[in-house]
N, C-alpha and C positions, 0 to 999 in steps of 0.2 A: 475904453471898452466898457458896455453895462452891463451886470446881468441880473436876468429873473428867473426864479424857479416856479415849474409850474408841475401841479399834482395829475396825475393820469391813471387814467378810471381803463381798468383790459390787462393791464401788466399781471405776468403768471408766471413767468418763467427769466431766466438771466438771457435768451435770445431776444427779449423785448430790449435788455438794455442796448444792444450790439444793433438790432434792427432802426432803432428808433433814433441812437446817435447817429449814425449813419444817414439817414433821412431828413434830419436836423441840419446835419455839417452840406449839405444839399442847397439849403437855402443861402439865396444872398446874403451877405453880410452877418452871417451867424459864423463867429471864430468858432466857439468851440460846446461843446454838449457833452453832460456826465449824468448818464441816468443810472438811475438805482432801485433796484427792485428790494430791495427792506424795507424804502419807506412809499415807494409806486412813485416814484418821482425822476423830474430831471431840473437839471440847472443848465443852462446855457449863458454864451457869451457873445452879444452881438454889438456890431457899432449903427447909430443914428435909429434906423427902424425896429419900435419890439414886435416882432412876430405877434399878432392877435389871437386871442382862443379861437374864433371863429376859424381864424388861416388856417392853423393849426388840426383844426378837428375837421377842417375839408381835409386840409394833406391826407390824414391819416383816417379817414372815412373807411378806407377798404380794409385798413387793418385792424380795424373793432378798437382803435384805442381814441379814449376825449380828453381831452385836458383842460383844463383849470386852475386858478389862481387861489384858490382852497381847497382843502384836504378831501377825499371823497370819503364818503363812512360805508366799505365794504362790509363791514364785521357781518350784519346779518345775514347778507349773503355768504360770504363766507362759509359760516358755521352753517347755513341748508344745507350747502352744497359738500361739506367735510361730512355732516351726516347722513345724505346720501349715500357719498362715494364709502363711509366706513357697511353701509348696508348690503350694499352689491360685494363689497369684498368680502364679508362675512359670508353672504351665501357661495361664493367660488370656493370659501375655506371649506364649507360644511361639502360641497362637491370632493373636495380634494381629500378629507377625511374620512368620506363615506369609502373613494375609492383606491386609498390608501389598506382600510381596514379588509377590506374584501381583494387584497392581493394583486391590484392593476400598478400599482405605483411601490416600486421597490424602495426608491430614496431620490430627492428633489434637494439640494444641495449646491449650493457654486464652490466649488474647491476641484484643484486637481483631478480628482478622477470624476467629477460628474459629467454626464450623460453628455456628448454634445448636440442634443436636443435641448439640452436645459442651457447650455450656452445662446444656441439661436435665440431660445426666448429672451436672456438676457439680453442681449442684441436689439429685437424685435420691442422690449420696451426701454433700451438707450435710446433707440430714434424716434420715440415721440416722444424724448424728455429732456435728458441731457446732453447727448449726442443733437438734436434738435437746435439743442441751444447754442450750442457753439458749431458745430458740421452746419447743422442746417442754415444756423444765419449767416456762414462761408457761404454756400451754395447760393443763397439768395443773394449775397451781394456779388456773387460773378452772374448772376443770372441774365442779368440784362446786358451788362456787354456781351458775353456767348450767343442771345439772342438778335446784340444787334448784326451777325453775320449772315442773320436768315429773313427770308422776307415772306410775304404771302404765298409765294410759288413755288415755296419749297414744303416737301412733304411731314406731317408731323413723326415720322424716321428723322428727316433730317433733323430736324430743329433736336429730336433727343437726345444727339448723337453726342454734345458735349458731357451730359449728365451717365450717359452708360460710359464714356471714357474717363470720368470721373470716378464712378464705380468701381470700374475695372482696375484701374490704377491703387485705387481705396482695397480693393482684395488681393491683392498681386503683393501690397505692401506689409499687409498683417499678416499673409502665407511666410512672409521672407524674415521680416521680424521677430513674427510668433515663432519661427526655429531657432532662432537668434537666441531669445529667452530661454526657449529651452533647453540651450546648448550651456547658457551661462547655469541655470539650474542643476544641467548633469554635472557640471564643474564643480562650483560650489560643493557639492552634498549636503544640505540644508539639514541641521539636526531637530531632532522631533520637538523641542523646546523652539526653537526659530519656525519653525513651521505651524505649531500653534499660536505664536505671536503675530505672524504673517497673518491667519486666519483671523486672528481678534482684530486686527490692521484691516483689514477688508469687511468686514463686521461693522466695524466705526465706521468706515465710508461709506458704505451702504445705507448705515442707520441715518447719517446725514443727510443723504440724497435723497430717503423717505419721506423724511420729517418738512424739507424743502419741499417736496412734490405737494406732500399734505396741508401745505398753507403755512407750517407754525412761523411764525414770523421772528424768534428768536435765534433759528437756525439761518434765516434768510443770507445774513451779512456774512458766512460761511462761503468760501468760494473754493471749490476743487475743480480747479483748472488753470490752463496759463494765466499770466495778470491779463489783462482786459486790454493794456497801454499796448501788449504781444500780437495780441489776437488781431486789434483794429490797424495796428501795422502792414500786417499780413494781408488782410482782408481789403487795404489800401493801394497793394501794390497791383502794377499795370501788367496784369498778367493775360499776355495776346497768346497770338501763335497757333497751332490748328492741334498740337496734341498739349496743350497747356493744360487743359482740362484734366489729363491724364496725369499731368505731373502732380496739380493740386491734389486730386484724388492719391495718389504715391502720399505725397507727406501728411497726410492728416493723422497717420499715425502718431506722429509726435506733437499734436495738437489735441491730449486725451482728456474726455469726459472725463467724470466719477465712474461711471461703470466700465468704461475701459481700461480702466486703473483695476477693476476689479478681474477684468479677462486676464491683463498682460500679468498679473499677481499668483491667479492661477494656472498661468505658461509658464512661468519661474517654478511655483512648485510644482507640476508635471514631472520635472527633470531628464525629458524624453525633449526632443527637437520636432521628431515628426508630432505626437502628442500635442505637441505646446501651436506649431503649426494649426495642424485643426481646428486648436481650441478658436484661436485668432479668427481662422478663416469662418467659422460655423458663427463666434460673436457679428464677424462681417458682413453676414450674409443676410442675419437678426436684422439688422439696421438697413440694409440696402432696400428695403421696399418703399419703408416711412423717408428715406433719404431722397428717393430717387422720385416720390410722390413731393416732397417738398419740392424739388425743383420744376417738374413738371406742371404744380396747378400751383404755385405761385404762393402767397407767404399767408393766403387764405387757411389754409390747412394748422398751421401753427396758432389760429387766434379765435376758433372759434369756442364755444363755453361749453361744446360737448368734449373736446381736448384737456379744456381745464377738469374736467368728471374724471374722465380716464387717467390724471397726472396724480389725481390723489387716490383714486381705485389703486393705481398700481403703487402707488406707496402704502398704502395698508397693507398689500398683498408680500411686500418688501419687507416690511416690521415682521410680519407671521414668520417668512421664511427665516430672518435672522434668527429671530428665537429657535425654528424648528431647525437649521442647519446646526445651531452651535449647540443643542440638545444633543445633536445627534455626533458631535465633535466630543464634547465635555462633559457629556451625562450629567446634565441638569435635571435630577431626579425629583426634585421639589418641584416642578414644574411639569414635567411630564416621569409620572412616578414608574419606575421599570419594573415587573415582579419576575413570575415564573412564565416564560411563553410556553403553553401548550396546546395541543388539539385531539380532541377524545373523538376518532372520526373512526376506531374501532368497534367491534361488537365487544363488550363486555364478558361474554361466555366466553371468547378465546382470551382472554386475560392468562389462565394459565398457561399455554403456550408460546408467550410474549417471547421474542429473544431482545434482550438488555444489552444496550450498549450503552456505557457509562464514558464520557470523555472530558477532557479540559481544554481549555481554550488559553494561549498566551500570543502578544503580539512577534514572542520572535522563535516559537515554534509550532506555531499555528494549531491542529488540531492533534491532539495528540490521545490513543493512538490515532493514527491519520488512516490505517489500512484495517476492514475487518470483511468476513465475509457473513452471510446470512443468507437462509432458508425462504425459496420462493414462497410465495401462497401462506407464507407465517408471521404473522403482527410483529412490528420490531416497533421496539421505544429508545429512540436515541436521543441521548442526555448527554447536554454541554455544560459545564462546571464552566461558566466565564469570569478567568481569574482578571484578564485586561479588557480594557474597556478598544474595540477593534475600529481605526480610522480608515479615513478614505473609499478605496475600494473593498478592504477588508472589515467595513463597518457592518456589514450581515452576514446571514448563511442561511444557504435556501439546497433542497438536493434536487435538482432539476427530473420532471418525470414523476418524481415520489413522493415530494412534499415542495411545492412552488410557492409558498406562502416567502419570503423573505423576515427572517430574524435579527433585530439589530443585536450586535453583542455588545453588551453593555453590563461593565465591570461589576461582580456580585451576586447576578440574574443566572437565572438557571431555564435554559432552553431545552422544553420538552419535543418532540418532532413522533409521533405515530404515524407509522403506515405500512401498508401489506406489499410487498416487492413481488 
């Protein structure tokens, strides 16, 4: 057996490696194929015939990838298109800042108690990334057998029907699992030292899956996911039958991205079942559009160079949040400096009839005192002494009604709050 490695100019993601073997192991007398996205390459193994560039670059015409027998020199491309994609992310940052400051965005975080609005999104950008990469080059490689049970005279309902029981099966499994974690979370009782370490543990994953999305090609040979030798197993078996679709969709659960690692991380610390459930099912639902568009218009959607824009936008947008999550975790004060939160939204002239509420803040007796009453139609100034620095869901304090601005509590900082009740 001989073989030759040949350079390939379109690779962006670890589903070009899974796609592209797979397509390779296709042709006659090709034993075997090992592509790599660190260096945009593949080697393969064939007996008598070497597959030609030209063969080669017809195959793979529709999937934007060319290959060659020398190295391609992307770099300046590259680096356009990384300073691009840091352009557009900067102005979504400056969006999210402006409307953070002005009280629309209380706190954007992946941990435990975030929003599960903020989970879909995480969701919504696994399936054009990583999730893509490994879910979505599943789905294309069952694609075509599932479509070869349909023919011209069947409805495009029909022909969908594998990919929605795929789906279905895919949310049915993370509703059942993501309680699963939860239930192991209630058990456990994860102490606040483990839970912050969990949080740095999810942190590192993330910041990997950034820096991958962003091009840097140091991070590239970093692999969070099953080994590859797993996936292509799987992705090889003869899987017929009419709800087979459904079952694949069922186990993709334990076939986890990087960011699904980051979901099922924050179903553990939940330590709520139904909680942890949601979490799963709302990341599930994140990804079902980009999943369900991948199988639908076929493996075009994964390789176009407006995909590759949006893979590094959303890893800039991934670095910000790390930083602003674990800020918001660890009181990185040199970084985002915490002082006095106030708001002088009183008339001055009734200053002297202020009524003072002075309070302290601790994580394990919340506000203390916690009960006070006050005089309608009269300016009150409520003062938080924040001796601990407040996580999770108790990371701000807002009085609904009377002051909806959200305060992060943040160990040291003294939160001022005026308003007329």
């Amino acid at each position: 057996m001989l073989k030759q490695k040949y350079y390939i100019k379109g690779m962006h993601c670890a589903s070009c490696e899974i796609l592209i073997e797979k397509k390779l192991l296709e042709i006659n007398g090709v034993e075997f194929a090992d592509a790599s996205i660190s260096d945009r390459s593949v080697l393969i193994g064939y007996n008598k015939v070497k597959p030609s560039n030209e063969t080669l670059n017809h195959l793979f015409k529709e999937s934007g990838y060319e290959f060659s027998d020398k190295k391609y020199n992307e770099d300046a491309i590259v680096i356009k298109d990384i300073l691009f994609s840091a352009l557009i992310a900067m102005a979504i940052i400056v969006v999210f800042w402006l409307a953070e400051n002005n009280g629309l965005i209380s706190y954007v975080k992946i941990g435990q108690d975030s929003s599960l609005i903020a989970f879909w999104g995480l969701g919504l950008i696994a399936g054009v990334s990583s999730c893509a990469a490994l879910i979505g080059g599943l789905i294309l490689s069952l694609s075509k057998q599932w479509s070869e049970k349909y023919n011209s005279r069947n409805t495009f309902l029909e022909k969908s029907k594998p990919h929605i029981l795929f789906n279905t099966g895919r949310l049915l499994s993370y509703a059942i699992f993501g309680a699963i974690l939860g239930f192991i979370g209630q058990k456990i009782q994860l102490s606040p030292i483990i839970t912050s370490a969990l949080i740095l543990i999810i942190s590192a994953i993330m910041l990997i899956m950034a820096l991958q999305m962003i091009g840097i090609k140091l991070f590239a040979k970093i692999k969070i996911a099953l080994p590859k030798s797993l996936t292509l197993k799987i992705f090889n078996k003869n899987l017929d039958g009419r709800f087979s679709p459904f079952a694949v969709g069922f186990l993709t659960f334990f076939l986890p991205c990087g960011f699904t690692l980051v979901a099922q991380g924050a179903a553990i610390l939940s330590g709520n079942p139904i909680a942890a459930s949601a979490i799963m099912i709302f990341f599930a639902l994140g990804t079902l559009v980009p999943l369900l568009l991948i199988g639908l218009l076929s493996a075009k959607l994964l390789h176009s160079n407006l995909s590759g824009i949006f893979l590094k936008v959303a890893g800039f947008l991934i670095l910000f949040f790390i930083i602003y999550n674990l800020n918001t975790q660890f009181n990185f004060s040199i970084i985002f400096p915490h002082h006095i939160y106030s708001s002088s939204l009183i008339d001055s002239t009734n200053i002297q009839n202020m009524q003072i509420i002075q309070t302290a803040y601790t994580n394990n007796q919340d506000i203390q005192p916690s009960t006070f009453i006050v005089k309608k139609n009269q300016p009150v100034r409520f003062e938080v002494n924040v001796k601990e620095t407040g996580y999770g869901c108790m990371d701000t304090i807002m009085i609904i009604g009377l002051y909806d601005k959200p305060q992060r509590l943040v160990a040291g900082s003294k939160i001022v709050m005026e308003f007329t009740p």
